[in-house]
KEDOPA-410822 format. One record per residue (C-alpha): residue number from 1; residue in three letters; x, z, y. Coordinates in steps of 0.25 Angstrom, whole numbers, padded with zeros to 4 digits. Layout:
resi resn px pz py
NUM ALA X Z Y
...
This chain:
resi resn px pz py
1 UNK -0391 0531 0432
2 UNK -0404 0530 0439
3 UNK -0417 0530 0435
4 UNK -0420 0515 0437
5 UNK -0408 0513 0428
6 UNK -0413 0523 0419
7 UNK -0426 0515 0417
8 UNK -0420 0503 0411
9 UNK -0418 0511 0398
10 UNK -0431 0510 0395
11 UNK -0433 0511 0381
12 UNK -0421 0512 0374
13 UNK -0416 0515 0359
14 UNK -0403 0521 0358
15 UNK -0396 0531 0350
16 UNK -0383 0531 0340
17 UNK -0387 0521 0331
18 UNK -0399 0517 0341
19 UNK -0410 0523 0344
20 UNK -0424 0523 0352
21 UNK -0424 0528 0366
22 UNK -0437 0527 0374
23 UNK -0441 0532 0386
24 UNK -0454 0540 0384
25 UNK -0457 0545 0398
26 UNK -0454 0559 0395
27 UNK -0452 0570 0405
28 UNK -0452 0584 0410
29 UNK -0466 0582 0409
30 UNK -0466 0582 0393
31 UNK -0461 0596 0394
32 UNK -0472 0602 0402
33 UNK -0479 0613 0395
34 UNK -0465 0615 0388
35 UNK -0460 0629 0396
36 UNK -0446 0628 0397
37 UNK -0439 0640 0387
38 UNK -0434 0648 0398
39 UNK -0428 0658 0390
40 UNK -0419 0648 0381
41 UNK -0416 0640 0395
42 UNK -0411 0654 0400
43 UNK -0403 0656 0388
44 UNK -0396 0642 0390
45 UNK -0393 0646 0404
46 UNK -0387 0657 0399
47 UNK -0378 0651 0389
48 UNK -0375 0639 0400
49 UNK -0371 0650 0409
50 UNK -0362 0657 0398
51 UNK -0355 0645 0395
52 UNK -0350 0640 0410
53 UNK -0346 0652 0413
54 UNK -0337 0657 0400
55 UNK -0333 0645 0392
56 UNK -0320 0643 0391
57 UNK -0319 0631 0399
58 UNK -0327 0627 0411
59 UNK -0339 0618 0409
60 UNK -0347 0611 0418
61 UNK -0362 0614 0420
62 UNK -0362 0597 0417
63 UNK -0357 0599 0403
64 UNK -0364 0612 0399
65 UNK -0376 0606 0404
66 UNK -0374 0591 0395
67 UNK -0368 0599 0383
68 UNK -0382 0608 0381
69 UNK -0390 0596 0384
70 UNK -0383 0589 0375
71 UNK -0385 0600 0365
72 UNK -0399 0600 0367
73 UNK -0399 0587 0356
74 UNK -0389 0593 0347
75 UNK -0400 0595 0336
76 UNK -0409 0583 0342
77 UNK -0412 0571 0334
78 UNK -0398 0561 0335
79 UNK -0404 0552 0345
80 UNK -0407 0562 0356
81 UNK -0396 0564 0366
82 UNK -0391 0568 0382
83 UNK -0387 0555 0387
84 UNK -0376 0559 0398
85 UNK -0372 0550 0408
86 UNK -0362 0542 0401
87 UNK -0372 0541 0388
88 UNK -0383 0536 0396
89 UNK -0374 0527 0404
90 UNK -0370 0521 0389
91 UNK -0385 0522 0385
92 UNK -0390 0512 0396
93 UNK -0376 0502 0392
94 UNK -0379 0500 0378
95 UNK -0395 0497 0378
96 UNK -0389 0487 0390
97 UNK -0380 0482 0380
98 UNK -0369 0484 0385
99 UNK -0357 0496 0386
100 UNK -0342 0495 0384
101 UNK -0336 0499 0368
102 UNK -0336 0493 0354
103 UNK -0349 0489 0349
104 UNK -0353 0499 0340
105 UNK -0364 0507 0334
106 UNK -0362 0520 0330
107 UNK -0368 0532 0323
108 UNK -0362 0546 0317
109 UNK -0358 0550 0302
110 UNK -0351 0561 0299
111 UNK -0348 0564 0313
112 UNK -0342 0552 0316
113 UNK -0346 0540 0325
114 UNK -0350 0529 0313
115 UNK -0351 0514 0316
116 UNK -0366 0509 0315
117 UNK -0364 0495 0320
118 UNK -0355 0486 0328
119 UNK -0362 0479 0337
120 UNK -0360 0465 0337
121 UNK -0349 0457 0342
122 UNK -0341 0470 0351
123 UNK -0327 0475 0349
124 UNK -0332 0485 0336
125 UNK -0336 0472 0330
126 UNK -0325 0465 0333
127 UNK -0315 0475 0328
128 UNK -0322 0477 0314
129 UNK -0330 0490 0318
130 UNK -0342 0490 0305
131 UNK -0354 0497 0302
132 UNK -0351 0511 0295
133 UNK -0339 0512 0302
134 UNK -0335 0527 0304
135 UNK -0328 0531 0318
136 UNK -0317 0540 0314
137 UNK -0310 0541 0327
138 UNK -0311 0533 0341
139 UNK -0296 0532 0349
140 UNK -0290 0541 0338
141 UNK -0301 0553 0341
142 UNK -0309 0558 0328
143 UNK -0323 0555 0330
144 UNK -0326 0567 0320
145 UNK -0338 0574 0327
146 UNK -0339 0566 0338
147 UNK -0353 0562 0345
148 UNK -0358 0549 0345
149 UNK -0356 0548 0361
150 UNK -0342 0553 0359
151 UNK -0340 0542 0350
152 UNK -0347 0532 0358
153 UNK -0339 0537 0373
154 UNK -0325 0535 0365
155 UNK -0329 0522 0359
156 UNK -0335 0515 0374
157 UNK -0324 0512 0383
158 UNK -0319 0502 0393
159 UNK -0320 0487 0388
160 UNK -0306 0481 0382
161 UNK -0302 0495 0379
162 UNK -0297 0499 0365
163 UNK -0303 0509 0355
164 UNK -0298 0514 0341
165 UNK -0308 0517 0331
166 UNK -0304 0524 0318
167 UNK -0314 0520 0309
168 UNK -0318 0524 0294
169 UNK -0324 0512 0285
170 UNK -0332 0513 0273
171 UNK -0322 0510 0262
172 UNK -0311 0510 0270
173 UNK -0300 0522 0266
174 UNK -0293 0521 0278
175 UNK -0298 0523 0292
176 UNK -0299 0508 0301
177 UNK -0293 0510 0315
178 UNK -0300 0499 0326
179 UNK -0297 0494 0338
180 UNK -0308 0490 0346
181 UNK -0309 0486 0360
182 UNK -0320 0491 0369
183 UNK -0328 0478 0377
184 UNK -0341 0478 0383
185 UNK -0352 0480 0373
186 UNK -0363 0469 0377
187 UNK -0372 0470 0363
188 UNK -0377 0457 0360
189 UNK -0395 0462 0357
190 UNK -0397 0448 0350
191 UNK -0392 0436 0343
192 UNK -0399 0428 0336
193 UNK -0394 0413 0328
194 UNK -0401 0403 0319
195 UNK -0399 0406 0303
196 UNK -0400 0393 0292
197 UNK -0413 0389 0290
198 UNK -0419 0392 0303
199 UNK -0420 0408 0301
200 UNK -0417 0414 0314
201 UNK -0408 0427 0316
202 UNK -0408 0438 0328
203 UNK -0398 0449 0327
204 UNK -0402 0463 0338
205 UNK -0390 0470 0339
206 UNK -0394 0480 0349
207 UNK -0409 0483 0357
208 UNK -0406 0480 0371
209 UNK -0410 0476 0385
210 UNK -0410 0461 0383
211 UNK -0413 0462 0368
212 UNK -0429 0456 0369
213 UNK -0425 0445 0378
214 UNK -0412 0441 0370
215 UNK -0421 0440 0358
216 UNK -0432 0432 0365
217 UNK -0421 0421 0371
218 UNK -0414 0419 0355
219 UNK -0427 0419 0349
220 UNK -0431 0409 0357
221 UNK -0417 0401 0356
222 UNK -0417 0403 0341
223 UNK -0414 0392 0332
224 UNK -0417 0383 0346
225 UNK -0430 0388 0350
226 UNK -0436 0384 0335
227 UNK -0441 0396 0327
228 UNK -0435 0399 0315
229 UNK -0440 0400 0300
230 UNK -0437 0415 0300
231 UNK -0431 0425 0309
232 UNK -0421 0438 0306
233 UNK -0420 0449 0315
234 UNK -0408 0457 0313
235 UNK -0408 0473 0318
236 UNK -0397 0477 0309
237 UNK -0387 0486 0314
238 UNK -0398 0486 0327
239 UNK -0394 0501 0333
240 UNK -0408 0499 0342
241 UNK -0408 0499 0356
242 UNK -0420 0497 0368
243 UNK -0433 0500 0365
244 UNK -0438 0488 0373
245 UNK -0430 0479 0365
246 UNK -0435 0482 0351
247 UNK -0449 0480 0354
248 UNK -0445 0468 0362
249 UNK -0439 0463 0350
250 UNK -0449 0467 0342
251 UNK -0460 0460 0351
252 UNK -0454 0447 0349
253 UNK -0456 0446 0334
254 UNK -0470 0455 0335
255 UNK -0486 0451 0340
256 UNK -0489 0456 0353
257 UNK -0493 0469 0355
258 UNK -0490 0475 0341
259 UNK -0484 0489 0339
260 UNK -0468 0487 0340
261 UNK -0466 0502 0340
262 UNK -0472 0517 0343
263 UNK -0466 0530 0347
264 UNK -0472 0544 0343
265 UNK -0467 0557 0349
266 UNK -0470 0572 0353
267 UNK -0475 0567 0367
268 UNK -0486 0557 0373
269 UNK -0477 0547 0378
270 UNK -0466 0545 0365
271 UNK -0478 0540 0359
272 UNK -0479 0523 0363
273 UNK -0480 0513 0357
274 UNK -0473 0497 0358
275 UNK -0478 0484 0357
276 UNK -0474 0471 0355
277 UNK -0473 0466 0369
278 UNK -0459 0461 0372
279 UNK -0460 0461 0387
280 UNK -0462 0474 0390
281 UNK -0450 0478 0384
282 UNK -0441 0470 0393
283 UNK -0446 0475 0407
284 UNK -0437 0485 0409
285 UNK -0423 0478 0404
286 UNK -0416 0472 0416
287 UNK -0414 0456 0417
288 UNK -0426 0453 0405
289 UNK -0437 0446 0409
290 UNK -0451 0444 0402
291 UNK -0447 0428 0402
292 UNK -0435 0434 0394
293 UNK -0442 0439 0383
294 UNK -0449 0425 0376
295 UNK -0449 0426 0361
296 UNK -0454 0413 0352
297 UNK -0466 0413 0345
298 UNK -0460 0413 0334
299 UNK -0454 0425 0334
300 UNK -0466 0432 0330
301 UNK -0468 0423 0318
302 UNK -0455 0420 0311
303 UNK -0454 0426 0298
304 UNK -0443 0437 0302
305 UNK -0434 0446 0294
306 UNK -0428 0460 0301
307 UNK -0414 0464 0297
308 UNK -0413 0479 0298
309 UNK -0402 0490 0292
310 UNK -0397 0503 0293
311 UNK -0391 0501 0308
312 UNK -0405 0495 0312
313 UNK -0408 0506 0322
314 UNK -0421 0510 0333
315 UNK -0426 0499 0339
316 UNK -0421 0490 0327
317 UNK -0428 0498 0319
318 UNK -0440 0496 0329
319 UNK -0442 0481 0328
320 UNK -0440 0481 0312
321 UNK -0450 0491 0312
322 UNK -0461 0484 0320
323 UNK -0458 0470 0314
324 UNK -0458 0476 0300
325 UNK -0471 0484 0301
326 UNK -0479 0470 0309
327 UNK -0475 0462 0295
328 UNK -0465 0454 0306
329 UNK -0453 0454 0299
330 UNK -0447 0459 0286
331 UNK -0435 0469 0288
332 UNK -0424 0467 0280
333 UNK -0412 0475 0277
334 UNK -0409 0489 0276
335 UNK -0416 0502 0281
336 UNK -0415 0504 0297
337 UNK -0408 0516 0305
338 UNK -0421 0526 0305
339 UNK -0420 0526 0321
340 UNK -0435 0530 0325
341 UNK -0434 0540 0335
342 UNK -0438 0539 0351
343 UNK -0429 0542 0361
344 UNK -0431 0544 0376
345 UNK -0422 0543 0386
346 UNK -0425 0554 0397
347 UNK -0415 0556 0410
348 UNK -0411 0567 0414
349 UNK -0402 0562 0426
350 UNK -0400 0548 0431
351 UNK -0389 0546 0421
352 UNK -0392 0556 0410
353 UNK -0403 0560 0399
354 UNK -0407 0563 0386
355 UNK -0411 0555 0374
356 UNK -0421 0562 0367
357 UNK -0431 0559 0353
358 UNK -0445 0558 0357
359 UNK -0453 0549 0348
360 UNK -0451 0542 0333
361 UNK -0454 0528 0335
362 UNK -0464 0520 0325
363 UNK -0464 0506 0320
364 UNK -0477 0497 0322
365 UNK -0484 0504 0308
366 UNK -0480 0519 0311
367 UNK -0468 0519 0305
368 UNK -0458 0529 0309
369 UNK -0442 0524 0308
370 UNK -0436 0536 0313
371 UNK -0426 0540 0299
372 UNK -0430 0531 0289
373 UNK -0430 0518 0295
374 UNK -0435 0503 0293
375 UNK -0435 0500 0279
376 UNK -0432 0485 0277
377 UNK -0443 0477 0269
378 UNK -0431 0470 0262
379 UNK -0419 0478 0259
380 UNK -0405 0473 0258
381 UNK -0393 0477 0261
382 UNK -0382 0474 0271
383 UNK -0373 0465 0263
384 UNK -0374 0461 0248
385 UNK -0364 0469 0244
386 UNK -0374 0481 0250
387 UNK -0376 0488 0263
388 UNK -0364 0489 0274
389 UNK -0369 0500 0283
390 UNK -0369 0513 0281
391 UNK -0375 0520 0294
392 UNK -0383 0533 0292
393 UNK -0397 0532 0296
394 UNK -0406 0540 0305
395 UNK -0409 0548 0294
396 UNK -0396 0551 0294
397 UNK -0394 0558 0306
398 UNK -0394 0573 0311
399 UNK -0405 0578 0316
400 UNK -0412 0564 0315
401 UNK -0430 0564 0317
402 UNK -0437 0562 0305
403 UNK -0447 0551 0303
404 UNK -0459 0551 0310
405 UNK -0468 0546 0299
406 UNK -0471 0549 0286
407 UNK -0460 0541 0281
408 UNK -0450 0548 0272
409 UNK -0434 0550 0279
410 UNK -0424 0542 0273
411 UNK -0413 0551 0273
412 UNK -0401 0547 0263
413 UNK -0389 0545 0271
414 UNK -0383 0536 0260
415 UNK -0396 0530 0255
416 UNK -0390 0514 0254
417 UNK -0375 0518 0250
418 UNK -0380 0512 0235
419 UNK -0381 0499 0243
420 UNK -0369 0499 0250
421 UNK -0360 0488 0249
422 UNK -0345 0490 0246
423 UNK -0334 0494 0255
424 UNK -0328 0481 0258
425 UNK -0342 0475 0262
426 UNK -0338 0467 0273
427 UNK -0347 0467 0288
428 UNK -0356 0455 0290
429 UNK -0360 0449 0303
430 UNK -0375 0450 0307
431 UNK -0381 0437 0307
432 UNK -0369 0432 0298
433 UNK -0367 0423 0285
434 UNK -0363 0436 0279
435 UNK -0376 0444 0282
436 UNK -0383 0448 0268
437 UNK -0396 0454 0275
438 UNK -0396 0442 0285
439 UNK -0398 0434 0274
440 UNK -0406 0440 0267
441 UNK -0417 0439 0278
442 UNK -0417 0426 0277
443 UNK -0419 0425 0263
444 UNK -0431 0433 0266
445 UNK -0436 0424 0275
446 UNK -0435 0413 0267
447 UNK -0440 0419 0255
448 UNK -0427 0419 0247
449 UNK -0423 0432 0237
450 UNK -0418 0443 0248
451 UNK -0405 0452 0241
452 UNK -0403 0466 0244
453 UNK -0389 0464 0241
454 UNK -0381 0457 0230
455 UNK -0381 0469 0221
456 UNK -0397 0470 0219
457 UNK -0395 0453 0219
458 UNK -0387 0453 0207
459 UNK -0395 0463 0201
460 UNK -0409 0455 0203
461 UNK -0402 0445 0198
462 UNK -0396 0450 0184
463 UNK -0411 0456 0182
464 UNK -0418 0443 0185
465 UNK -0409 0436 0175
466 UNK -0414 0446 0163
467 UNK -0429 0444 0170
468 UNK -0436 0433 0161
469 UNK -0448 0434 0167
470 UNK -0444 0423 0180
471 UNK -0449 0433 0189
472 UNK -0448 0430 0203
473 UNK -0438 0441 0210
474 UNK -0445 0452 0218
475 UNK -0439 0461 0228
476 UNK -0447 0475 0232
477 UNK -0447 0480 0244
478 UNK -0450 0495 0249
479 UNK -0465 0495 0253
480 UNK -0467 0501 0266
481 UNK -0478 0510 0269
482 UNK -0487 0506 0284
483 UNK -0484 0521 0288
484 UNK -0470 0520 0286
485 UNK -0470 0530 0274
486 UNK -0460 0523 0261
487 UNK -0470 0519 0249
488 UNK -0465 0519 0235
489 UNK -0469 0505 0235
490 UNK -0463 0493 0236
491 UNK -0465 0480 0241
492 UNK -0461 0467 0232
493 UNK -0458 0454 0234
494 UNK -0454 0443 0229
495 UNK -0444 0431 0231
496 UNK -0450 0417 0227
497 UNK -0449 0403 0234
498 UNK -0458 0405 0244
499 UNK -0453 0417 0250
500 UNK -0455 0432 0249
501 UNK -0469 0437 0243
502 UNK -0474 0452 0243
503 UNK -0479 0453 0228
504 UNK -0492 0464 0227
């Protein structure tokens, strides 16, 4: 890959579940005044040396070489990695958009490959694949142990070839066997359609190249060029993406030139910071021009609501951030992935480098995300019957960064399981008739009661029928703290006709 090739990867979030990846400039130049330790490098030499020449079976200097790099981030944090040739090849496909496979998401539990999300519209769809699903075996071999690349090498293929997946379901006593056929990945960033009474809707599904412009052109067709009453942006089961895009995205619904995100790390150059200013993230994405990137006025005025959950990830988790601490938008939902550290991207030949943690990032009011998080201003669950995903969080990882703020660790693995919804919950469409959370939004934004699920509904409403007071209904919300440190305090407000009022 050459280096003008390189280049257009900019800034980029990746990672298992989606993560940030910028590019920070860092070089040799960074280790100066560091003397290399000559004595352990001697040592390493030593061992190298002890290994190719007595192993049992002949080993290249190639693979002992990739095999200690790739030690080298053994007890790293998860999202630092050595990208070989073939993973920065796949790298470079999927923040294009495109790759050949099925159309999924996926994370690790229990040493297994573990469905965070099919992508919309792809074969996994198609064929059933959900949320939660657990990847016991892949063309008959166990996947017990096996790497996420592993995973991911067996799973892409060829298009219109077959696959097996063995796949173990949440309430399922018997393991489900799926046959899926491998096509062209092309990852549809945005849709967007018209709800009843004029409330807009835009689904992200991924952070890509074309992202900011595709946003700007449906903004501008939506609802026939006529602005809407109200507007839902929906990042759930958003695994991040491109830098560039999320504070493109971001610009369109924010006042010029406000804080959209910082950076903070060990050396001068992790430390930046990113304002609104939609342009000058599309420069370096190939066939997008400034004339491309046109939002209406008033997408910077609608009354908007952001729908977040647990597989809101990285540069999601980036523009709910910045739209929630500018008082944009109300986020709405369940608690996000916890993605908040930087990577940068730093080659090491023309088709080979590392991935490596630099820097934390930091939402507009000093927030720090990494581990815990955006915590929703309304919470509710997936589905009335409770919530349907069950994906471990950042906090949940081996050897994951703690928070860089004050902000406690949210760290209990099974922390919703008391609102989890049955086994036989059935998957809804994003967007669809079915979509608890969707509509939930738009009672928030017309000022209609808002329901966590059906459960706490029913129970409101047994208490208010012994309440002979005639009380109007008030929901409470977690009060957030400017520094991003959690508050004992909450937040009330309460449902009457005209809308949603805070009461002091």
């Amino acid at each position: 890959m050459s280096t003008r090739k390189f280049g257009r990867f900019g800034l980029v979030m990746m990672g298992a579940v989606g993560g940030v990846l910028v590019s920070l400039g860092i070089s040799a130049v960074a280790q100066r005044g560091e003397p290399l330790p000559l004595r352990e490098l001697q040592q390493f030499a030593n061992v190298f040396s002890a290994i190719k020449a007595s192993y049992v079976e002949p080993l290249t200097d190639q693979k002992l070489m990739n095999d200690a790099i790739k030690g080298l981030f053994n007890d790293l944090d998860p999202h630092s990695a050595y990208l070989d040739p073939e993973a920065f090849k796949e790298m470079e496909a999927i923040t294009q958009g495109g790759f050949g496979g099925l159309g999924i998401e996926i994370g690790s539990e229990d040493g297994m490959p573990k469905v965070i999300a099919p992508i919309e519209d792809t074969p996994a769809a198609r064929a059933g694949i959900l949320s939660g699903d657990l990847i016991t075996h892949i063309d008959g071999k166990p996947t017990k142990g096996m790497t996420l690349s592993e995973a991911i090498k067996l799973m892409r293929g060829e298009p219109q070839t077959p696959i097996v997946l063995t796949i173990q379901r949440a309430g399922q006593d018997k393991p489900l066997m799926v046959k899926i056929i491998r096509d062209m990945i092309k990852v549809r960033s945005v849709r967007s359609k018209m709800l009843p009474d004029d409330v807009g809707y835009v689904r992200i599904a991924q952070f890509q190249e074309r992202t900011v412009s595709d946003l700007a052109r449906q903004l501008r067709e939506l609802g026939g060029g006529k602005a809407p009453k109200g507007l839902v942006l929906d990042l759930r089961n958003d695994p991040g993406g491109l830098l560039d895009a999320a504070i493109g995205v971001s610009s369109a619904f924010l006042k010029p030139d406000v804080l959209v995100v910082s950076t903070k790390g060990r050396i001068p150059s992790s430390n930046r910071e990113y304002h609104a200013k939609p342009v000058n993230y599309v420069r370096s994405f190939g066939g997008v021009s400034n004339s491309d990137v046109v939002f209406p006025e008033w997408a910077k005025t609608v009354p908007m609501v952001v729908l977040i959950n647990v597989g809101s990830a990285s540069a999601s988790e980036i523009v709910a951030g910045a739209l929630q601490d500018h008082k944009r938008a109300k986020v709405l939902g369940n608690r996000s992935f916890g993605k908040g550290s930087v990577q940068s991207v730093l080659p090491l030949t023309e088709d080979s480098g590392i991935k490596l943690t630099t820097a934390l990032y930091y939402t507009p009011s000093g927030r720090s995300i990494q581990a815990t998080g955006v915590e929703p201003d309304v919470v509710v669950d997936d589905t009335p019957q409770g919530n349907l995903f069950r994906i471990p969080r950042e906090a949940d990882l081996q050897h994951h960064l703690a928070n860089g703020s004050s902000a406690p660790e949210v760290v209990t693995p099974q922390e919703d399981e008391q609102d989890m919804a049955p086994p036989d919950a059935k998957m809804f469409e994003f967007g669809g008739k079915d979509d608890f959370q969707l509509q939930q939004a738009i009672n928030l934004l017309e000022g209609k009661q808002v329901k966590k699920n059906e459960i706490v509904a029913k129970a409101d409403a047994g208490a208010e029928k012994k309440n002979d007071s005639g009380a109007v209904k008030t929901v409470e919300v977690p009060a957030r703290a400017s520094d991003g440190a959690s508050t004992s305090g909450v937040e009330r407000y309460r449902f009457t006709p005209e809308g949603m009022i805070k009461v002091d």
